[in-house]
C-alpha positions in Angstrom: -20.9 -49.6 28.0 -21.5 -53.2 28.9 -20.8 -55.0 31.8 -21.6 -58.4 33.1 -23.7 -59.8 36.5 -23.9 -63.3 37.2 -26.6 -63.3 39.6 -26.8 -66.6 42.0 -30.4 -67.8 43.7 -30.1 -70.0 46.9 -33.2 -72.7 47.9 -33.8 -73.2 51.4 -36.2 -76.0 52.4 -38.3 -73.0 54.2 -39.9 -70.8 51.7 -40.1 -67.2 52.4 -42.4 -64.9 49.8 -39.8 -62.4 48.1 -41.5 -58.7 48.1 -42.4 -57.6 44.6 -40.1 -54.9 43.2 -41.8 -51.6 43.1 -42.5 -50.6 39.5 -40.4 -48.1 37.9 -41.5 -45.1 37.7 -42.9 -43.3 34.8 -41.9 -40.4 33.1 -44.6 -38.5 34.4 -43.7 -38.9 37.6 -39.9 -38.6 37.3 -40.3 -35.4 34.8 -42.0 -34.1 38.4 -39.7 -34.9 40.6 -36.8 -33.5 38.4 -38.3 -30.5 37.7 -38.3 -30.4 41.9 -34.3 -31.0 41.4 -34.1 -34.4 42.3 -30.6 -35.3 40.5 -31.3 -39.1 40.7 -34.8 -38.4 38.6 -32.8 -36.0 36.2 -30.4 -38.6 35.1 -33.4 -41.7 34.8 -34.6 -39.0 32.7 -31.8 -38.2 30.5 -31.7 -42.3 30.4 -35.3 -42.2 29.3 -35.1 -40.0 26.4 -31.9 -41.3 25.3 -32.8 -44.6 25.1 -36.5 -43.6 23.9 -37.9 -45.8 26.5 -41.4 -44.6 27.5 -41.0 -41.6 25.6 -39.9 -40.2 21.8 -36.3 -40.8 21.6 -35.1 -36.8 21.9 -31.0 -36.7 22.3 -31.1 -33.3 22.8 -33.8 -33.6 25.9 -31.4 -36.4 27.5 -28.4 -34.0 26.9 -30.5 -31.0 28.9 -31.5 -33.9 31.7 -28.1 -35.1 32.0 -26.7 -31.9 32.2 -28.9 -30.7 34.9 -28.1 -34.0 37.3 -24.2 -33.6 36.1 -24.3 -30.0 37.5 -25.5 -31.6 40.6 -22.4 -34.0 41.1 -24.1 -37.4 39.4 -21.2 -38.8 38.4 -23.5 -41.4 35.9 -24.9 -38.4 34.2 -21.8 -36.3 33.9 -20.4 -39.5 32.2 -23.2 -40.2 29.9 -22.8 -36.4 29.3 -19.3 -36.4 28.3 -20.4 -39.5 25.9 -23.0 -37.1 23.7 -20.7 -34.6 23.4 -18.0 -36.6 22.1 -20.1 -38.5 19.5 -22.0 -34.8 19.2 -25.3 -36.5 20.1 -28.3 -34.1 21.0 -25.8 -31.2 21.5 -22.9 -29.9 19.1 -20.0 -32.5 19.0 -17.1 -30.7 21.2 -14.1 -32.8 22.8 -13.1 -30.5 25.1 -16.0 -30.2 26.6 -16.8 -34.3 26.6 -13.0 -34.2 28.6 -14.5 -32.4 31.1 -17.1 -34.0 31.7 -15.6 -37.0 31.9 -12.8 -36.0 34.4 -15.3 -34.7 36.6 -17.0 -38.0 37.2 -13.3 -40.0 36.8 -11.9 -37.5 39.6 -15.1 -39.1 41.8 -14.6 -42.8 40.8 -16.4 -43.0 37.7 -14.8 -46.5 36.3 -16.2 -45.8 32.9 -15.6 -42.3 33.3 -12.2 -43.5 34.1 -12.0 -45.7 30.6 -12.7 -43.0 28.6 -10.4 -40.6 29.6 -8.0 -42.6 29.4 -9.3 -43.0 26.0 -9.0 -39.6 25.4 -5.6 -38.9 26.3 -4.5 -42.2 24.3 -5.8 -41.2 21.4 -5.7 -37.2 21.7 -9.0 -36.2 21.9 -9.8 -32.7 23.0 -6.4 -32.6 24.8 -2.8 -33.5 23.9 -1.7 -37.2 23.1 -0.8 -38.4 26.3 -0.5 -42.5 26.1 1.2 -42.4 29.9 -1.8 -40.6 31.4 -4.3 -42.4 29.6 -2.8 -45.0 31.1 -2.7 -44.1 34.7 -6.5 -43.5 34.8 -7.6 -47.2 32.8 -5.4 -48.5 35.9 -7.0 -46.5 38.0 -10.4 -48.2 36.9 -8.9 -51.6 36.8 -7.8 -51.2 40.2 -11.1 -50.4 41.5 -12.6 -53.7 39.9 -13.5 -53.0 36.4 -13.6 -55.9 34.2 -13.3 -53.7 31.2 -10.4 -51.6 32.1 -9.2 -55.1 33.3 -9.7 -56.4 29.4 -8.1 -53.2 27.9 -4.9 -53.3 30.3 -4.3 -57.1 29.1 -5.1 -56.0 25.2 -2.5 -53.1 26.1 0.1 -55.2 27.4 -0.3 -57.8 24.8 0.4 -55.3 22.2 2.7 -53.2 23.7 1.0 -50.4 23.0 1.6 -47.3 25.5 3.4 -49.7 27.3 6.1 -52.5 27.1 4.9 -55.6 25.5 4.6 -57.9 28.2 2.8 -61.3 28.0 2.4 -61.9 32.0 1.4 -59.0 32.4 -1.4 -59.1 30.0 -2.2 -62.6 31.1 -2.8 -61.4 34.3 -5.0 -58.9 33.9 -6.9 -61.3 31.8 -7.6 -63.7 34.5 -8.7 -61.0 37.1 -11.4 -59.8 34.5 -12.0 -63.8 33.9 -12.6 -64.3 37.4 -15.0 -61.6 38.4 -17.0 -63.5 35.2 -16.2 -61.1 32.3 -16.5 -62.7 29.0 -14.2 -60.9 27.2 -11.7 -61.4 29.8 -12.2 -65.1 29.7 -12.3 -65.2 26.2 -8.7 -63.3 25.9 -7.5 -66.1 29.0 -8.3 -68.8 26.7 -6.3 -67.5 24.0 -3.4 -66.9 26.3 -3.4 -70.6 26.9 -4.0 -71.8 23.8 -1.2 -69.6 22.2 1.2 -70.2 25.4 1.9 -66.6 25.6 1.9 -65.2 29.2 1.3 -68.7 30.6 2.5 -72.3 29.8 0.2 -73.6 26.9 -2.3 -76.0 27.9 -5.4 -76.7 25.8 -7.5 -78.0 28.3 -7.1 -74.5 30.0 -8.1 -72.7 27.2 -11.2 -74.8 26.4 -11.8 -74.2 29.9 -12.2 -70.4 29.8 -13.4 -70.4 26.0 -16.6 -72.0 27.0 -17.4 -69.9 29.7 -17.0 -67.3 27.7 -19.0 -69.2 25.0 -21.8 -69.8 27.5 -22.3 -66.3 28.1 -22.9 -65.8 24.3 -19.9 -64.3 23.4 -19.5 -64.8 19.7 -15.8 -64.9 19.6 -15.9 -67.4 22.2 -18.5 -69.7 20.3 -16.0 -69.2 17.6 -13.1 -70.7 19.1 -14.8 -73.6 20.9 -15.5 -74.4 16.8 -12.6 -74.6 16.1 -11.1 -76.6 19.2 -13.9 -78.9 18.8 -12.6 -78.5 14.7 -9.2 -79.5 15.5 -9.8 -81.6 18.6 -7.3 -79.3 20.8 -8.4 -79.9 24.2 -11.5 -81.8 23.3 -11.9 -84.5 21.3 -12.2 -84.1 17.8 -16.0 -83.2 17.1 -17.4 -82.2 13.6 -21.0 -82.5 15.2 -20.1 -80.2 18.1 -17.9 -77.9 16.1 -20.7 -77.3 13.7 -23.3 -76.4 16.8 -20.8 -74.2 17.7 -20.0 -72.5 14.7 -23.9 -71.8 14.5 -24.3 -70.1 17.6 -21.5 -67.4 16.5 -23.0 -67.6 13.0 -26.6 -66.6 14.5 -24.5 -63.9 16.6 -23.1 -62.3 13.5 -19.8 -63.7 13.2 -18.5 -63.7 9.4 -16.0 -66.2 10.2 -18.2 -68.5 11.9 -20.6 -67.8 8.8 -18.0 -68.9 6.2 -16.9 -72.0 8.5 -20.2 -73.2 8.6 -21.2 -72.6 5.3 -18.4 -75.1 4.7 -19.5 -77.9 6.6 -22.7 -77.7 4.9 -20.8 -77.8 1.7 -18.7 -80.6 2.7 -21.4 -82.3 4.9 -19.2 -82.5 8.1 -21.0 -82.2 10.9 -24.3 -82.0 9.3 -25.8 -83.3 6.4 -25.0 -81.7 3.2 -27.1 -79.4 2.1 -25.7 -76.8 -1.1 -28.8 -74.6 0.1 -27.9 -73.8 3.4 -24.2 -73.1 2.1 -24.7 -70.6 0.2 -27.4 -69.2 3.1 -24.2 -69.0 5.2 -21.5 -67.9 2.5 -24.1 -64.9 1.2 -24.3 -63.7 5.0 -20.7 -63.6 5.3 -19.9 -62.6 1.9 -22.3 -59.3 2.4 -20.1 -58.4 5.7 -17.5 -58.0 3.1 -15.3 -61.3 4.5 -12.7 -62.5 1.7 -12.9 -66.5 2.2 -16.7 -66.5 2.0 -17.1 -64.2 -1.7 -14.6 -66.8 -2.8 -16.8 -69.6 -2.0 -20.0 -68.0 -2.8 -18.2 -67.1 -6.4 -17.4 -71.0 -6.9 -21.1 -71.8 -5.3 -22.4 -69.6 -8.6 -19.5 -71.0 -11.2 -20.7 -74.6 -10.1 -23.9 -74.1 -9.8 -24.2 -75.7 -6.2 -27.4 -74.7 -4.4 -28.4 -72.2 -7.4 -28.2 -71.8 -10.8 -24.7 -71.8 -12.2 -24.2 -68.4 -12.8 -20.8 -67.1 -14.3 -21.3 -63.4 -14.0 -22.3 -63.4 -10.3 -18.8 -65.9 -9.6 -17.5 -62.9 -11.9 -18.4 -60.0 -9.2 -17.7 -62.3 -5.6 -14.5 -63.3 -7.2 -14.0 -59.6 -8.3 -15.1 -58.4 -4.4 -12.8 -61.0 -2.9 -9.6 -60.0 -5.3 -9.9 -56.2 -4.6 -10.0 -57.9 -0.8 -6.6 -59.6 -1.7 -7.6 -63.2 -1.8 -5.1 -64.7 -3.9 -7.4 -67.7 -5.1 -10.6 -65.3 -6.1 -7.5 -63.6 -8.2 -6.7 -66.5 -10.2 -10.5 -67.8 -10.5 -11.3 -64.2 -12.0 -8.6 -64.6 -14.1 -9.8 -67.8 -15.6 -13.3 -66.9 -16.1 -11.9 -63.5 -18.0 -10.2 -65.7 -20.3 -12.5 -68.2 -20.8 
C-alpha cells in the first residue's frame, strides 16, 4: 500500500539541538520481546521477515508473527494478514479467511483494511459479489481521510462503475485526495480539467495539479506535463521542456513516454538528433509490448537508422505490433512480405 507524507521543517533564528531518534531495534531484540507477547514487536516482526529486512526473507515466519499480533487486536497485522492469505503468501491462499481478516481490522478503522474489503465484495472474493457494500466500506475509508480510497471513489464515479456515472462527483473526490497531497489524486484533478469533465476546462488548472503530481515523481504525471509542454496547453509551447519531461517518465518506466521520446530523438525536437538514443528508447518500449514503439523500432531496422538495416528484425516488430492491431505495422509487414 502506498501512501504519501509531505513533511515541512520550520527555521527559527534560535537553534535548538533535535534529539537523535533511537535506533530501531533489531531482530534479536524484537524476536524477545515478542516471544514475551508484546503485539507491537510481533507485527515489526512479521514486517521484518516479510520484507527480509535484517533477516532471510521467510513469508511463512511473517504469516506466524502477524498472526500472533492479529489475535491480539493489531489491526496493522490482521491487515497485512488478510493480504498473505489472499495472494497465498507464506500460508495456503484462502479468501475467506483473508475476508476475515480484513473485516476484523476494517470493523476497528483500518483504512486499508477498509480498501480491501471493499475490494473484496466488488470483485467477489471469498464472499458474494456485492458492488453496494464494497462500496459502503471504500467510503467509509475516504471519510476518515484516506487519500487512496479518495482516488478509487473519483475513478468509481468517473466510470460509473458500482455507482452512477457522475463527473462532479468524481471531481470531487479528486480534489480532496489532491489536497491532502496525494499524487494520484492530483494527477486525476489535472485530467478533470484538462478534459472539462466534472469541472469547467481550464488548462492552466490542470498544468497546475499535473506538476505537483509530476514533482512527486509520479510517472503519469511527468507524462502529461510532456505533452502540455508538447502541445503548449497551459504552457507555452516547449519542445526542450517536453522532452525533459518525457525523460523523467521514460527513466520511471513509462512506455509511452519511452516511445515519445524515442521520437524526439528521431526527429531532433527538443534534443539533438541522435538515431542511437532512438532506438535506446523505442527498444525499451517495444520490449513492454507497446504497439507505437515495435512500429518504429521495425522502420528503425528497415531504414537502417541507428543500426544496421535489418529487414528481418523490421519483419518480427512489425509482426509484434500487427498481432497488437497497429494498422500501419499491418501494411509495413505486408510490403516487406511482398517485396
Amino acid at each position: 500500500m502506498r501512501n504519501a507524507f509531505t513533511s515541512f521543517v520550520f527555521l527559527c533564528m534560535t537553534v535548538i539541538a533535535v534529539p537523535a531518534l533511537p535506533a530501531a531495534p533489531s531482530v534479536a531484540e524484537l524476536t524477545k520481546t515478542a516471544e514475551q507477547g508484546d503485539a507491537a514487536s510481533q507485527y515489526q516482526l512479521g514486517q521484518r521477515y516479510e520484507a527480509g529486512k535484517g533477516v532471510k526473507q521467510d513469508y511463512a515466519k511473517a504469516a506466524e508473527w502477524y498472526a500472533k499480533a492479529a489475535g491480539q487486536g493489531n489491526t496493522q497485522a490482521q491487515t497485512n494478514l488478510g493480504n498473505l492469505y489472499r495472494v497465498g503468501r507464506g500460508v495456503k491462499q484462502d479468501l475467506g479467511e483473508a475476508l476475515q481478516w480484513y473485516r476484523k481490522a476494517a470493523e476497528q478503522g483500518d483504512t486499508k483494511a477498509q480498501i480491501n474489503l471493499a475490494m473484496m465484495y466488488a470483485n467477489g472474493m471469498g464472499v458474494e459479489q456485492d458492488e453496494a457494500e464494497g462500496l459502503r466500506w471504500l467510503q467509509r475509508a475516504a471519510e476518515a481521510g484516506d487519500t487512496q480510497a479518495m482516488g478509487h471513489l473519483g475513478l468509481l464515479y468517473r466510470a460509473g462503475k458500482g455507482v452512477k456515472k457522475d463527473y462532479v462527483q468524481s471531481t470531487e473526490w479528486f480534489r480532496r485526495g489532491a489536497e491532502r497531497g496525494d499524487a494520484v489524486a492530483q494527477h486525476n484533478l489535472g485530467l478533470s480539467y484538462y478534459t472539462g469533465k466534472g469541472v469547467a476546462r481550464d488548462y492552466t488548472q490542470s498544468v497546475k495539479w499535473h506538476r505537483k503530481a509530476a514533482e512527486q515523481g509520479y510517472p503519469p504525471a511527468e507524462y502529461s506535463m510532456a505533452l502540455r509542454y508538447a502541445k503548449g496547453r497551459g504552457v507555452r509551447q516547449d519542445a526542450a521542456q517536453a522532452a525533459d519531461w518525457y525523460r523523467k517518465a521514460a527513466q520511471h518506466g513509462h512506455p509511452s513516454a519511452q516511445n515519445n521520446l524515442g521520437l524526439m530523438y528521431r526527429d531532433g525536437k527538443g534534443v539533438a538528433q541522435d538515431y542511437a538514443e532512438a532506438l535506446s528508447w523505442f527498444r525499451k518500449a517495444a520490449d513492454s509490448g507497446h504497439p507505437q514503439a515495435q512500429y518504429n523500432l521495425g522502420n528503425m531496422y528497415r531504414q537502417g537508422l541507428g543500426v544496421r538495416q535489418d529487414l528481418q528484425a523490421a519483419e518480427q516488430w512489425f509482426r509484434k505490433a500487427a498481432a497488437a492491431g497497429h494498422k500501419e505495422a499491418a501494411e509495413a509487414l505486408k510490403a516487406l512480405e511482398g517485396s
